[in-house]
N, C-alpha and C positions, 0 to 999 in steps of 0.2 A: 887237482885231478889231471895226470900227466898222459897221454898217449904220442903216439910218433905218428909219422906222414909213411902209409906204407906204400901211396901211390897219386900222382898227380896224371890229371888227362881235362883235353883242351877240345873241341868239340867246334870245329872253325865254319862246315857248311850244319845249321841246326838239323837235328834229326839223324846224321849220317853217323859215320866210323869215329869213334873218341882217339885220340893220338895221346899216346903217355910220352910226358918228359919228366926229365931230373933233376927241373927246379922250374919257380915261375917269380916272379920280382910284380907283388900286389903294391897297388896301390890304391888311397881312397876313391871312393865315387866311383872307380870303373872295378870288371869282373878279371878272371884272368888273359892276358894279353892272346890275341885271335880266336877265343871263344866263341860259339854263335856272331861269326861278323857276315854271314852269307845265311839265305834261306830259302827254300822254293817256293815259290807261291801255287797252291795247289785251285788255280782258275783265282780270278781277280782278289785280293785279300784288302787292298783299300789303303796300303801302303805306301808313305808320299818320302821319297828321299830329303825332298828339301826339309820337311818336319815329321822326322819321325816320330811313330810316337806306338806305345804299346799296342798289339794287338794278339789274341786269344790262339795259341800251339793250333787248331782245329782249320786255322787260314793255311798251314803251311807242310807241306810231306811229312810227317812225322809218324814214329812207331805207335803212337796211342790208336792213328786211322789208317795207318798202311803198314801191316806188319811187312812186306816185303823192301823195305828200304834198309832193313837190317841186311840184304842180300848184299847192298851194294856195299865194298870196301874201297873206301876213299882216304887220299893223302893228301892236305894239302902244304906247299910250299909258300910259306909267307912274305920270301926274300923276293920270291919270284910270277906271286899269283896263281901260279899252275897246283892245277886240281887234276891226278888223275885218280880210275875210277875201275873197279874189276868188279865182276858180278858171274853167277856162272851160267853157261849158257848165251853169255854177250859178250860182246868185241870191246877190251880195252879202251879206256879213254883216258883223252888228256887233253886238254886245254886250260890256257890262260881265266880263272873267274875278274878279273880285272879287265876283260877287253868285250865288249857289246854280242863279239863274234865267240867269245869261250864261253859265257854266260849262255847262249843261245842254244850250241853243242850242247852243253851238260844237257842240260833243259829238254833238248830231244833225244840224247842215250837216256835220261829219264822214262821220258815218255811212252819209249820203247819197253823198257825195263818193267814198268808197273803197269802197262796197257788199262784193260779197261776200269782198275779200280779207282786209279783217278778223276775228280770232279769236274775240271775243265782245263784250261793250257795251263800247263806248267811254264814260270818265270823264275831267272836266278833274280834274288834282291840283293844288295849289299849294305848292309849298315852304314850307316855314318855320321859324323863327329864321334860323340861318347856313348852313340844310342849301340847297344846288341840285342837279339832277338832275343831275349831271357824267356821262359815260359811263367813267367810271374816280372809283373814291372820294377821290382826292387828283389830280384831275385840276385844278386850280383856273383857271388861265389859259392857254392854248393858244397856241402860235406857229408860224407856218408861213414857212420858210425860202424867198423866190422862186424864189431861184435855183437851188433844189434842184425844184422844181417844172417850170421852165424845163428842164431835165438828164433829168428822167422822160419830159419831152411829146418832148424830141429824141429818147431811148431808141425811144420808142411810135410815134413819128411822125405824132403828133396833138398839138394844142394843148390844155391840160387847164388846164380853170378849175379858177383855186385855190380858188374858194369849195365846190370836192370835199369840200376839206378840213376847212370847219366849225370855224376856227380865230376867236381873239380878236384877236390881232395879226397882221401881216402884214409879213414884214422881206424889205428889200430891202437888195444889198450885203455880202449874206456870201457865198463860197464853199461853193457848191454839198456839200452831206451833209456839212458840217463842223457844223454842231449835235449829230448825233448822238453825238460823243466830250465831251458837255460837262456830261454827268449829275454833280449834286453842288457843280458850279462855279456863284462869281457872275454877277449878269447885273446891269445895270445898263440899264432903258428908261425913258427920256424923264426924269424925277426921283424914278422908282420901283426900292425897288433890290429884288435877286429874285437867288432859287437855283435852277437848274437840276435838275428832279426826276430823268424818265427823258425817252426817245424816245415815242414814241406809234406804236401798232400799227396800223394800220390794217385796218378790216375793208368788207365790200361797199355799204356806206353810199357809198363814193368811186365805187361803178363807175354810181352814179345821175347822168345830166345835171342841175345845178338848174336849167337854163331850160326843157329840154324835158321834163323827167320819166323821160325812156327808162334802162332800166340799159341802156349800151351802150360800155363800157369796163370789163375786166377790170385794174383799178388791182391788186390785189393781187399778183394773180400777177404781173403786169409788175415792181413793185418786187423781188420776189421772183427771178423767173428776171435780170434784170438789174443786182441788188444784193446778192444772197445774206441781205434780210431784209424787215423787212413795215413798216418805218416812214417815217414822214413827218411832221415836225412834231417839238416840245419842249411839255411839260409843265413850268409854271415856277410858284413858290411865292414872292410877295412878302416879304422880309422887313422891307422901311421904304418909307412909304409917300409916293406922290408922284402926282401929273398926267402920265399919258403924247399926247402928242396926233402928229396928221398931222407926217409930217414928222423928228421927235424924232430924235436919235441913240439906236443899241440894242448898247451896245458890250459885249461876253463877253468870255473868255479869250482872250489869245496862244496859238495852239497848241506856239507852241515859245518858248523861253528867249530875250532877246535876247542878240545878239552879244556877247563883253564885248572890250573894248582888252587888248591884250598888258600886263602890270602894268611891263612897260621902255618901254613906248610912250611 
């Protein structure tokens, strides 16, 4: 079962603007390279640098609790740390997320930004060692199936931008919710090989537009009254590591046995 890579995107502050590149070099036990490595703490979330360790999307600014952070378009520069930030309505920003004094800036064009819907101070956090803010603990690299995408927007009767999904790969050329029976099984993308973890759950983070900001599509319940479950998307865990780029074949399981010849044939 072959598909191609129609799009990769990297997601460096969680919750903010996904940035597409033209290839990413996976490797095991980590996600793709500046992924969720930054996250804002929406009032104290209980998060220790020295040990990090999982804690629940609901700690941290994200589109599931603030559809207005879809406003904000953010880049960041990984050579260089600098994060800047446009939103409409607000004044440009830029600073360094690497220095005590950039982290603090963001944090208050934040604050300004999403005024009273926030819970309490807003803090930049930073990842570190191999830990990332994943929205599941073993969540490491994300794929979103198109044509599974394309199948939900017929259901709904709306065109539903797959960047809903907040995924790392983007495969096109599989049969529609055929991922989801492939938990466990090899995947093989671009020159990277990989195991199929589980499905991925979807929660109200999907029913945010990212261009307009509006929550104005119930994605969940639609999966739900239409599928009899809440997923969309695989969860994949590198096992040897390789270069995936634009384009790549992303080829899974046969879902069935092939044919065999009659053995008098």
């Amino acid at each position: 079962m072959t598909g191609h890579v129609a799009a990769i995107y990297r997601h460096p502050v969680k919750g903010f603007t996904p940035e597409r590149l033209d290839h990413v070099d996976l490797t095991p036990g980590a996600g793709v390279p500046c992924d969720r490595i930054f996250a804002v703490e929406n009032g104290p979330s209980g998060y220790d640098p020295a040990a990090p360790a999982f804690l629940p999307k609901t700690k941290f600014t994200v589109l599931m609790n603030l559809a207005k952070v879809a406003a904000a378009r953010t880049r960041y520069d990984d050579t260089t740390g600098a994060l800047t930030a446009e939103a409409p309505g607000a004044p440009a920003f830029s600073g360094s997320l690497k220095t005590p004094a950039g982290r603090e800036s963001f944090a208050a064009w934040l604050t300004d930004l999403l005024g009273d819907d926030i819970r309490g101070p807003l803090n930049v956090v930073e990842a570190t060692g191999a830990f990332r803010f994943f929205d599941h603990p073993k969540g490491e690299v994300s794929i979103i199936n198109l044509a599974s995408v394309r199948d939900l927007s017929a259901k709904m009767g709306v065109e539903i931008d797959p960047l809903r999904f907040r995924a790392n790969l983007y495969v096109d050329g599989w049969p529609a919710w055929i991922e989801n029976g492939w938990s466990g099984k090899p995947l093989m993308a671009g020159f990277a090989r990989a195991s199929v973890f589980k499905p991925i759950v979807r929660c109200a983070a999907t029913h945010v537009d990212p261009t307009t900001a509006e929550r104005d599509l119930d994605v969940v319940k639609a999966l739900f009254d239409n599928y009899g479950h809440m997923n969309c998307g695989i969860y994949v865990h590198i096992t040897s590591a390789g270069r995936v780029a634009l384009g790549d074949a992303v080829t899974a399981p046969a879902t069935e046995a092939p044919a065999r010849e009659p053995e008098w044939a």
